[in-house]
DODOSE-302057 format. One record per residue: y, z, x of N, C-alpha, C in turn; residue in one letter. Coordinates in pm, whole numbers, plus 50000, padded with zeros to 5 digits. Layout:
<kolnus>
[[Y Z X] [Y Z X] [Y Z X] 'A']
...
</kolnus>
This chain:
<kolnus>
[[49880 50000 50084] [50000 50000 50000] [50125 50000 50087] 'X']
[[50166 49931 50043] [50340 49906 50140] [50420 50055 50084] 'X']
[[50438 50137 50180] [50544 50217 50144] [50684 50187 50190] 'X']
[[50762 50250 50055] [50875 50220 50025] [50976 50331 50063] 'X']
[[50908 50465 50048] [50990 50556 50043] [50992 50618 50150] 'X']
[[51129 50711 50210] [51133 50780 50345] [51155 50899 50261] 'X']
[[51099 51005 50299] [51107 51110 50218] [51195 51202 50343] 'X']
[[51330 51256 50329] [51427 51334 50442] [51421 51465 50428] 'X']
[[51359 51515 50545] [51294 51622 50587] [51414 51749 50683] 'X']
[[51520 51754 50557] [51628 51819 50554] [51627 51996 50511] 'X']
[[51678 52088 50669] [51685 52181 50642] [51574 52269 50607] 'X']
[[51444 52214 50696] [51281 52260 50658] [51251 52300 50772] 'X']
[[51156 52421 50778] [51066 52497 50900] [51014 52441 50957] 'X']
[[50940 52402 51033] [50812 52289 51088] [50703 52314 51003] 'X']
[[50695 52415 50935] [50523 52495 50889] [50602 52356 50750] 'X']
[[50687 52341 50673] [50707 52316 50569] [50746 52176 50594] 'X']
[[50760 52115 50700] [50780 51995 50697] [50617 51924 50753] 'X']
[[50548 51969 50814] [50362 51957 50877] [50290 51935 50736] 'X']
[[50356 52063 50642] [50289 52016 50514] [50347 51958 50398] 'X']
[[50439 51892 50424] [50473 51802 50327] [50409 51663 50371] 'X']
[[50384 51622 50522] [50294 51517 50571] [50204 51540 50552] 'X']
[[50143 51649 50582] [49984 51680 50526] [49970 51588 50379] 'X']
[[50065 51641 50233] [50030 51596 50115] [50077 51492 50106] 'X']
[[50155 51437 50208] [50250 51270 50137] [50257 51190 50244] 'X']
[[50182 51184 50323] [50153 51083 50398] [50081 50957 50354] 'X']
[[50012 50952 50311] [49966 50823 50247] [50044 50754 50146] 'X']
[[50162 50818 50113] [50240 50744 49982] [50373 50754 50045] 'X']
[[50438 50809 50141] [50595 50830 50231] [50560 50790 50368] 'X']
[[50715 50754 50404] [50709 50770 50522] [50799 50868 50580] 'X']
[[50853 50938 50663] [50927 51078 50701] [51068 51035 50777] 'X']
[[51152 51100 50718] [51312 51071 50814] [51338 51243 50844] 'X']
[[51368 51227 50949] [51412 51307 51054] [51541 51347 51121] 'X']
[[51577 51421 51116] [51723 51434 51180] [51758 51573 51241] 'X']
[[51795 51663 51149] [51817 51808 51273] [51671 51870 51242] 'X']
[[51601 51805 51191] [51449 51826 51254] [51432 51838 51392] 'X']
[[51454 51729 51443] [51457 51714 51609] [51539 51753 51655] 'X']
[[51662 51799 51608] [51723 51947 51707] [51716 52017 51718] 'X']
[[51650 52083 51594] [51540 52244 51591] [51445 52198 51685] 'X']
[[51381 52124 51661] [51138 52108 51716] [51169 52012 51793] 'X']
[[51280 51947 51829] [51247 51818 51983] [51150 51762 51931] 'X']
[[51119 51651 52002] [51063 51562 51988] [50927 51553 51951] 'X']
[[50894 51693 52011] [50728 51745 52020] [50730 51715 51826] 'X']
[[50790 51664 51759] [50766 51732 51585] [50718 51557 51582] 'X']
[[50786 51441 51621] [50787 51302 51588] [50624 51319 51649] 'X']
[[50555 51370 51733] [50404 51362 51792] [50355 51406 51698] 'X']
[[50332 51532 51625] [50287 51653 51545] [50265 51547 51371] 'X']
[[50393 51486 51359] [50360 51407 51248] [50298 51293 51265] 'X']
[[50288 51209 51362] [50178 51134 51425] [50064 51106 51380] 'X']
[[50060 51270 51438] [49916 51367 51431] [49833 51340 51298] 'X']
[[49915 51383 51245] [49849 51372 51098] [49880 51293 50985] 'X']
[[49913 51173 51097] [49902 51006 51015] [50069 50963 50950] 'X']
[[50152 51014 50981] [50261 51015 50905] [50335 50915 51012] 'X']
[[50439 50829 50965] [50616 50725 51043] [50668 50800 51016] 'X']
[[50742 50805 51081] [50859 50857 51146] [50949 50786 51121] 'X']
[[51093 50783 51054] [51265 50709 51066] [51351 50812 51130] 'X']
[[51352 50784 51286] [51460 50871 51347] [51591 50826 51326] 'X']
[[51591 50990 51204] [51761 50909 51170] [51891 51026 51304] 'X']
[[51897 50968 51405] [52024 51004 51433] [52174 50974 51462] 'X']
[[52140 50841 51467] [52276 50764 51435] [52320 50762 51568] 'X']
[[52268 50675 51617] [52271 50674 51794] [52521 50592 51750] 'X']
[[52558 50706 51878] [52716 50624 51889] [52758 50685 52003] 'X']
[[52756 50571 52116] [52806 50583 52217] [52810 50492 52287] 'X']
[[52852 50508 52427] [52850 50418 52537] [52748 50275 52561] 'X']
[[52765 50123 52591] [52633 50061 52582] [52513 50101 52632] 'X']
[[52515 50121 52752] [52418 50180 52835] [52362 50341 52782] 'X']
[[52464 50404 52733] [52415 50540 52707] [52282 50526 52574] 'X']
[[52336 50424 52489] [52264 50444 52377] [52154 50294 52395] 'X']
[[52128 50217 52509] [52035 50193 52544] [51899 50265 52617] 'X']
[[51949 50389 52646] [51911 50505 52756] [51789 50552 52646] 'X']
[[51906 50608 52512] [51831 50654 52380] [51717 50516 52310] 'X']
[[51737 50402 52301] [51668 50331 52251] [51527 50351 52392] 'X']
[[51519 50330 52500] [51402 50368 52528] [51310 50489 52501] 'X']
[[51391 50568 52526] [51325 50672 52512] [51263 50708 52358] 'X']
[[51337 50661 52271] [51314 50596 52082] [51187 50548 52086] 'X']
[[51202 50439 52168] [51081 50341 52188] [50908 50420 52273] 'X']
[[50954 50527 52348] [50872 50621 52431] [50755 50668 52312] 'X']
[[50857 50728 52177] [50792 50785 52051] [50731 50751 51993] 'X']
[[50737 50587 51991] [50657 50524 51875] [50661 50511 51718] 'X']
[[50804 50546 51708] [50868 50548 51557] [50865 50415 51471] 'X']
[[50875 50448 51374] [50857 50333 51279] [51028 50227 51289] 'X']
[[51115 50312 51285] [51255 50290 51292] [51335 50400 51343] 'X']
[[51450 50358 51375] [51578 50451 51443] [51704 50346 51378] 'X']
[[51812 50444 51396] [51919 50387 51380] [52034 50403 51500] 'X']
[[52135 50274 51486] [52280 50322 51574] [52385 50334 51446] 'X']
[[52494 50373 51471] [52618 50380 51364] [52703 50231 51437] 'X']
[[52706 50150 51288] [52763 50043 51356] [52906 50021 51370] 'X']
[[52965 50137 51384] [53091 50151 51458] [53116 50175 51610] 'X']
[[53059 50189 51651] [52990 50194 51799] [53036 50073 51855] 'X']
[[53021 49939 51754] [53083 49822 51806] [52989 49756 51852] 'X']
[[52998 49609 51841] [52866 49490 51842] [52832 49506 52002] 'X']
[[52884 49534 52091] [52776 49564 52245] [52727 49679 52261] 'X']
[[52722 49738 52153] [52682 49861 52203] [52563 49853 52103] 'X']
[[52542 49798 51949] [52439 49712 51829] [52344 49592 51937] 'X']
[[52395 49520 52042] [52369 49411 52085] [52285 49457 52239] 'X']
[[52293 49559 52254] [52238 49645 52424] [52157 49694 52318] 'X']
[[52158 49800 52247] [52034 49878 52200] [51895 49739 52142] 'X']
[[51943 49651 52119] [51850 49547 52038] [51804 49489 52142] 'X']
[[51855 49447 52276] [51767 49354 52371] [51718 49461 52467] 'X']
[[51757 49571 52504] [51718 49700 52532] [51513 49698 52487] 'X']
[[51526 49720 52365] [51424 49769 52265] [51306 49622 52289] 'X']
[[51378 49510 52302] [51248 49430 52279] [51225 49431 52458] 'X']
[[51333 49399 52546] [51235 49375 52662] [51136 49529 52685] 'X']
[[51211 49613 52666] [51153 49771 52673] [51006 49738 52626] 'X']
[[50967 49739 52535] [50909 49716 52407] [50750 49607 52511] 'X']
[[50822 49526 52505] [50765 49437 52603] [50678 49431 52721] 'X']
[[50776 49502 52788] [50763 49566 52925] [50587 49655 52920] 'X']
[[50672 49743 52843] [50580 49876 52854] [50422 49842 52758] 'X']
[[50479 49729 52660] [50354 49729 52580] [50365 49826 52460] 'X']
[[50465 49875 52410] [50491 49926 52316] [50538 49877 52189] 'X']
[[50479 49930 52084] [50517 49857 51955] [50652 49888 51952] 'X']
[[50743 49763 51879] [50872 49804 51866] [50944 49838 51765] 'X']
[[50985 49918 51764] [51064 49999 51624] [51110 49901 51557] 'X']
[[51193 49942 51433] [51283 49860 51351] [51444 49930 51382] 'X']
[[51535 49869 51408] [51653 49949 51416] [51761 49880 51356] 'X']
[[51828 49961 51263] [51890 49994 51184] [52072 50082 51248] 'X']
[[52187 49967 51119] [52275 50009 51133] [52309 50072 51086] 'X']
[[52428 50168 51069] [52451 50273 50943] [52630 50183 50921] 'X']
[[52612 50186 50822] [52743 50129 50778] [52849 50265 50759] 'X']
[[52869 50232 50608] [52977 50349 50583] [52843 50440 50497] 'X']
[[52891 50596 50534] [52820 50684 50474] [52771 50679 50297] 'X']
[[52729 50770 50225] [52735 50760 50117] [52807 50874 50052] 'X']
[[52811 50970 50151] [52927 51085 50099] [53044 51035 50116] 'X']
[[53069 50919 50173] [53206 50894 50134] [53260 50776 50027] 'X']
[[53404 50753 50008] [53422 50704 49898] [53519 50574 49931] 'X']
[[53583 50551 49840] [53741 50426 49886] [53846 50542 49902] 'X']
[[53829 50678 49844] [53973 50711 49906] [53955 50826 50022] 'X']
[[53849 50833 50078] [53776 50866 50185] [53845 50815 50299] 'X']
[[53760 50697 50253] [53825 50576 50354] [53916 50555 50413] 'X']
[[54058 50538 50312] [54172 50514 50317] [54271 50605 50355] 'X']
[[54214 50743 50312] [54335 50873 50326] [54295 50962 50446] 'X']
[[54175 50934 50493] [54133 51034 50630] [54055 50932 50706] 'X']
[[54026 50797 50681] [54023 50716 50813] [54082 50635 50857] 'X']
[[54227 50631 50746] [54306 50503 50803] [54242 50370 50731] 'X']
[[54150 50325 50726] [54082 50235 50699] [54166 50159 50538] 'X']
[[54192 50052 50610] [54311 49981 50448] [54181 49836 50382] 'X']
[[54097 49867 50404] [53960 49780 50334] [53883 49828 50265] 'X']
[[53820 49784 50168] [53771 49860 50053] [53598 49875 50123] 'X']
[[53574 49969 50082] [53413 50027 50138] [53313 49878 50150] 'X']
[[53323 49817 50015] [53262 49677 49985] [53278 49584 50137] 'X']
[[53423 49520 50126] [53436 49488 50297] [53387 49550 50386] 'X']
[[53448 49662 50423] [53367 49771 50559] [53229 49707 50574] 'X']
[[53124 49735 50472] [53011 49737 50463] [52955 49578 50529] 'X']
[[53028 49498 50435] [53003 49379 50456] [53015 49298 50604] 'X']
[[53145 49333 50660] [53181 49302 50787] [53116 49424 50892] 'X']
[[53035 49524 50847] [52961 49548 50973] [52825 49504 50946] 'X']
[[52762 49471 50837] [52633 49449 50807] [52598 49282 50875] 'X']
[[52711 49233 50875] [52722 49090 50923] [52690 49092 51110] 'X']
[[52820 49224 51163] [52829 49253 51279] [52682 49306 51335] 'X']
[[52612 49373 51240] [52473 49418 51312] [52335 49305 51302] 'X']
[[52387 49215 51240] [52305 49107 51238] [52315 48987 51336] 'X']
[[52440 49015 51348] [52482 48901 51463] [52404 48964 51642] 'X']
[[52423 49145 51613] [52367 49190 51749] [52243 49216 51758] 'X']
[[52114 49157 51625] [52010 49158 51644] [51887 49302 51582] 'X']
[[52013 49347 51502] [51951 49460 51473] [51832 49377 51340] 'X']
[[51773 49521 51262] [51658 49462 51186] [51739 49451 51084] 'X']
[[51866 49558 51011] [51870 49597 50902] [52019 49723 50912] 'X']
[[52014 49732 50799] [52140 49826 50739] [52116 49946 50669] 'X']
[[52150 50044 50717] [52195 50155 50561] [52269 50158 50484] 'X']
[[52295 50122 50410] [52381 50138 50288] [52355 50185 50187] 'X']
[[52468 50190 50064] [52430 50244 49936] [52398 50147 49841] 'X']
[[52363 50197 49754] [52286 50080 49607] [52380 49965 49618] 'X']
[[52537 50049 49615] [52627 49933 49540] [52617 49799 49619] 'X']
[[52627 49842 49758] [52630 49724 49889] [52533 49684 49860] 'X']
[[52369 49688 49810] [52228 49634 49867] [52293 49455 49774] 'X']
[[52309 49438 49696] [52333 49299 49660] [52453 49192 49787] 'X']
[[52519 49243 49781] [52662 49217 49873] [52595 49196 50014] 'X']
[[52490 49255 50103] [52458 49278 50203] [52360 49184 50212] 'X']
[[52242 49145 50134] [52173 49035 50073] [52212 48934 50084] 'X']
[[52333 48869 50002] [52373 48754 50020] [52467 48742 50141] 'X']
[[52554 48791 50222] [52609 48774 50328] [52492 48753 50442] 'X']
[[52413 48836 50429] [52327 48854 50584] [52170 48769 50551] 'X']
[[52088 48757 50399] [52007 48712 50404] [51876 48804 50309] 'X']
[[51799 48758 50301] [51722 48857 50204] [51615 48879 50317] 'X']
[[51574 48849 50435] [51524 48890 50588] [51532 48998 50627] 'X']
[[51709 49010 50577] [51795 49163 50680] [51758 49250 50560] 'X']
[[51694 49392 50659] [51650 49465 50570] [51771 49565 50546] 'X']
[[51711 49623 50431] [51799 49749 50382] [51747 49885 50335] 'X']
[[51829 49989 50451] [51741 50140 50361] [51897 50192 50298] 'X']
[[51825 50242 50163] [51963 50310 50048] [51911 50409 50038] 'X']
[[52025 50541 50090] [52020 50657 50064] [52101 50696 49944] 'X']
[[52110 50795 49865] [52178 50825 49743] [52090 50770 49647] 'X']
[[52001 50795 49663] [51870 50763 49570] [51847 50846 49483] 'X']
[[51830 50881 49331] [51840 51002 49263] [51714 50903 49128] 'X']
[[51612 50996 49121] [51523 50938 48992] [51616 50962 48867] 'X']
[[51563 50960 48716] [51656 50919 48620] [51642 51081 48601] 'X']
[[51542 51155 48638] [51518 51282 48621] [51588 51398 48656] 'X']
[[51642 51345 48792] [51708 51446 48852] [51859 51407 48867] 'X']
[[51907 51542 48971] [52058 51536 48975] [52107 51472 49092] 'X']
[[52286 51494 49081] [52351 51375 49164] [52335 51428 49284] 'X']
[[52362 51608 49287] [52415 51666 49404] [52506 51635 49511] 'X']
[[52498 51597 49604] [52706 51578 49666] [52688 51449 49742] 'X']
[[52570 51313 49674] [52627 51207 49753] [52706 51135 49604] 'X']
[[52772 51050 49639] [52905 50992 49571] [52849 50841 49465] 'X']
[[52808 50768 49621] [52779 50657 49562] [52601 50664 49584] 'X']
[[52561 50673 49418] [52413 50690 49364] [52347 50588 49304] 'X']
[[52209 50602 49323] [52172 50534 49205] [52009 50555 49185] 'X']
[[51906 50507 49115] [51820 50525 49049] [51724 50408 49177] 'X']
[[51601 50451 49192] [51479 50432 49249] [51473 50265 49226] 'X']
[[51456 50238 49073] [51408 50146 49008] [51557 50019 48998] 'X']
[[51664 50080 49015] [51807 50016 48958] [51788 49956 49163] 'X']
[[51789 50020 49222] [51784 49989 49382] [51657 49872 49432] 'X']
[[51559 49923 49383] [51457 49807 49432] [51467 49701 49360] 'X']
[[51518 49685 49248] [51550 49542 49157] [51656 49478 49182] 'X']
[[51777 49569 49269] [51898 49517 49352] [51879 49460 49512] 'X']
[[51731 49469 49525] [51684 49423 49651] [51632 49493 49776] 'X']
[[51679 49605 49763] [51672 49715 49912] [51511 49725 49925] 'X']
[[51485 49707 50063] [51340 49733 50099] [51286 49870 50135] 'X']
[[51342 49952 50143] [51322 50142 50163] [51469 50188 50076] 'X']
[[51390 50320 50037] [51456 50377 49961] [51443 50540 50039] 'X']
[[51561 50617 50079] [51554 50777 50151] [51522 50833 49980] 'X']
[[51473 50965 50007] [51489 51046 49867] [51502 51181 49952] 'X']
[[51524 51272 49891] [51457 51414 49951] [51468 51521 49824] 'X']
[[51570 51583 49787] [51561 51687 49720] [51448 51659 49590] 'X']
[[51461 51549 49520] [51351 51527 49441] [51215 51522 49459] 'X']
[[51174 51530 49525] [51038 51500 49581] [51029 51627 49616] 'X']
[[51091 51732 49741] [51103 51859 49773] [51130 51942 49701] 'X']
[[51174 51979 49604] [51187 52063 49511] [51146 51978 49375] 'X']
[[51015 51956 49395] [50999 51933 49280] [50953 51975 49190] 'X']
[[50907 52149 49204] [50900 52243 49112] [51057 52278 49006] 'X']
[[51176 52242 49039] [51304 52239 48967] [51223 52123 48836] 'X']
[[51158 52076 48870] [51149 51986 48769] [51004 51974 48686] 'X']
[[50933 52129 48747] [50816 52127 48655] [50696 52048 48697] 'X']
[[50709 51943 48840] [50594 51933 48874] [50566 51960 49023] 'X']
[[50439 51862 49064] [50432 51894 49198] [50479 51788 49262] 'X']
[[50447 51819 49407] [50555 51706 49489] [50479 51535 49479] 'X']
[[50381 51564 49468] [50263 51449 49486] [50283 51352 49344] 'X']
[[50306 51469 49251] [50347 51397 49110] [50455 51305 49102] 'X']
[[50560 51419 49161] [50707 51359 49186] [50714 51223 49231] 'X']
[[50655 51201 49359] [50625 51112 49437] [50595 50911 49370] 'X']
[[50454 50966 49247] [50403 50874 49193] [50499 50839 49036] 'X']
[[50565 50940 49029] [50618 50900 48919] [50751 50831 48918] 'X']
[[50808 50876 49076] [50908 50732 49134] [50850 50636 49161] 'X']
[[50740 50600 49212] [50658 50451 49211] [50643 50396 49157] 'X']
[[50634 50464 49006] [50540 50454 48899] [50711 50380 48777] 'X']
[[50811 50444 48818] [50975 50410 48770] [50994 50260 48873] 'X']
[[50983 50246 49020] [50985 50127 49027] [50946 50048 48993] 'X']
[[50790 50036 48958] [50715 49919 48922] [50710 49892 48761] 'X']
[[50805 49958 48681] [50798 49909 48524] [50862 49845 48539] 'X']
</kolnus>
């Protein structure tokens, strides 16, 4: 079965993130982030272990060389995907991507998928405009870096629902897309901005979908997580 979903393994123990792969590994795949600043790296092995991908989300932004440094060592792990923030700027999108395949190459290692991060989803148009300066509407932003990370070879984009159409036709239905702000029809918005529904996202095109609080607390909602799980699958495919 092609999985779709990255289930974000936010603000969890290791004992509680080991067993959420334990039960949802065969139907998720796992995103990561101050996971690996608590448990290092030793946690991306540990889930391995017990059959689970890995999406190292840390949003590689820096220097070309610095965040080519990080794409090997990315590549060391054996992750399914990683990301850079594509404000970082197209040589620094364009080093991590030829980085990764000769790396990749070299060593004989499978090569990740890597991924840009556009504009966040906690933020908004007047986000944008009133605390970044930024006089382009999120829609543009999105568009003119999703273009920019395609031109430097990346696989794909993060964005939100609204972009997955917009990002499609500029870049191609090839260039992939993961949409965070993913919320089933069941549950709540909680503090990302721009949202949307499991089923409203994969019919708008996006090829991964992040989830977390729904799936993780899915006793708030009366079932178990495994349930949770199939009954967003089960909302995409009607």
């Amino acid at each position: 079965m092609e999985k779709k979903i990255f289930l974000a393994l936010d603000n969890l123990s290791k004992k509680e993130i080991l067993q959420l792969v334990e039960e949802l590994k065969d139907t998720v795949m796992f995103k990561i982030n101050d996971a690996f600043t608590k448990f290092g790296p030793e946690l991306i092995e540990e889930i391995h272990g017990k059959g689970g991908e890995v999406f190292l989300d840390l949003k590689f932004h820096d220097i070309p060389n610095t965040v080519a440094n990080y794409s090997k060592a990315v590549a060391e792990k054996k992750v399914f995907c990683f990301n850079v923030h594509c404000l970082g700027g197209f040589e620094m999108m364009k080093k991590a991507s030829e980085t990764i395949d000769s790396y990749c190459k070299e060593k004989n290692l499978r090569k990740p998928l890597i991924f840009g991060v556009t504009i966040l989803t906690s933020m908004d148009e007047k986000t944008l405009k009133e605390e970044m300066q930024v006089n382009y509407s999120v829609e543009e932003m999105v568009k003119h870096l999703a273009l920019l990370a395609k031109k430097a070879g990346l696989n794909g984009v993060v964005c939100s629902s609204k972009e997955i159409k917009l990002v499609k036709e500029a870049c191609g239905k090839d260039f992939l897309t993961i949409t965070p702000g993913i919320r089933p029809q069941w549950s709540v918005s909680d503090d990302q901005k721009r949202i949307t529904t499991p089923k409203k996202a994969v019919q708008d095109g996006t090829d991964f979908l992040v989830i977390g609080r729904p799936i993780i607390q899915a006793e708030k909602y009366n079932m178990k997580r495994t349930k949770a799980v199939k009954k967003i699958l089960q909302e995409i495919s009607l």
